[in-house]
Phi, psi and omega in degrees: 000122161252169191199130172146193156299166142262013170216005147241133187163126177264157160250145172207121201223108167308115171269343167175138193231137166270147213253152168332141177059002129236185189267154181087356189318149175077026183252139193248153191237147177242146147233122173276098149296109179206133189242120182243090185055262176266351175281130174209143180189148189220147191219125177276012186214045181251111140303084161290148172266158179287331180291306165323299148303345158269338175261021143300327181284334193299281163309355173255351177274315198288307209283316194288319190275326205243012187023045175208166178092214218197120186250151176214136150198156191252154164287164175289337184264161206262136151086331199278011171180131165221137154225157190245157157218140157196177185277165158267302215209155163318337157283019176076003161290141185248157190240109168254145178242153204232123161207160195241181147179146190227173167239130175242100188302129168207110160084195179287006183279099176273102197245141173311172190204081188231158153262154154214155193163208181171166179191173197267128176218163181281170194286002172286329168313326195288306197293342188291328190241064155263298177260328125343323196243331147317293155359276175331301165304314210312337206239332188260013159268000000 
């Protein structure tokens, strides 16, 4: 699924879910693409809990109906992936804000990594991560 620009714009692409009968089922690993003009950068190890991901949904249906608030959800791991959808203004333009980090050992050195930003998309973008992110679920009730 991408949302965006072609030159702003996130990709969320599933990599791998965990199956019915072991623990954590239905919690899904993403590789996150996310491009902000000149900025560009991607992580391949992003952890959703499967709960999380219904109530992103929950809030992107609300988001949808009523075009004002805030859809949110987080990784499992604290900080390595936060995304937002929200109105800008009372007419109903949405905004998304994104940020990813990971840590990369260079040398005896463990150094943060991070992108972060936003950009403007339209409001159609919400049903686009609508069916994306059911996408994610769907096999795992």
């Amino acid at each position: 699924m991408r949302i965006g620009s072609d030159i702003e714009y996130i990709e969320i692409e599933e990599i791998e879910r965990i199956l019915e009968g072991f623990p954590c089922a239905g919690d899904v690993r993403l590789r996150v693409s996310l491009s902000l003009q000149e900025f560009r950068g991607s992580y391949d190890g992003i952890w959703l809990d499967l709960t999380e991901v219904e109530s992103f949904l929950d809030s992107l249906s609300v988001l949808d109906e009523e075009r004002q608030g805030i859809a949110r959800i987080v990784s499992i791991s604290p900080g390595e992936f936060i995304f937002e959808i929200r109105s800008s203004d009372k007419s109903g333009h949405m905004e998304i804000e994104v940020q990813l980090r990971r840590y990369q050992y260079s040398g005896t050195r463990y150094w943060p990594i991070y992108l972060s930003g936003g950009f403007q998309v339209q409001p159609d973008a919400i049903k686009q991560l609508i069916v994306g992110f059911k996408s994610f679920i769907k096999e795992a009730k």
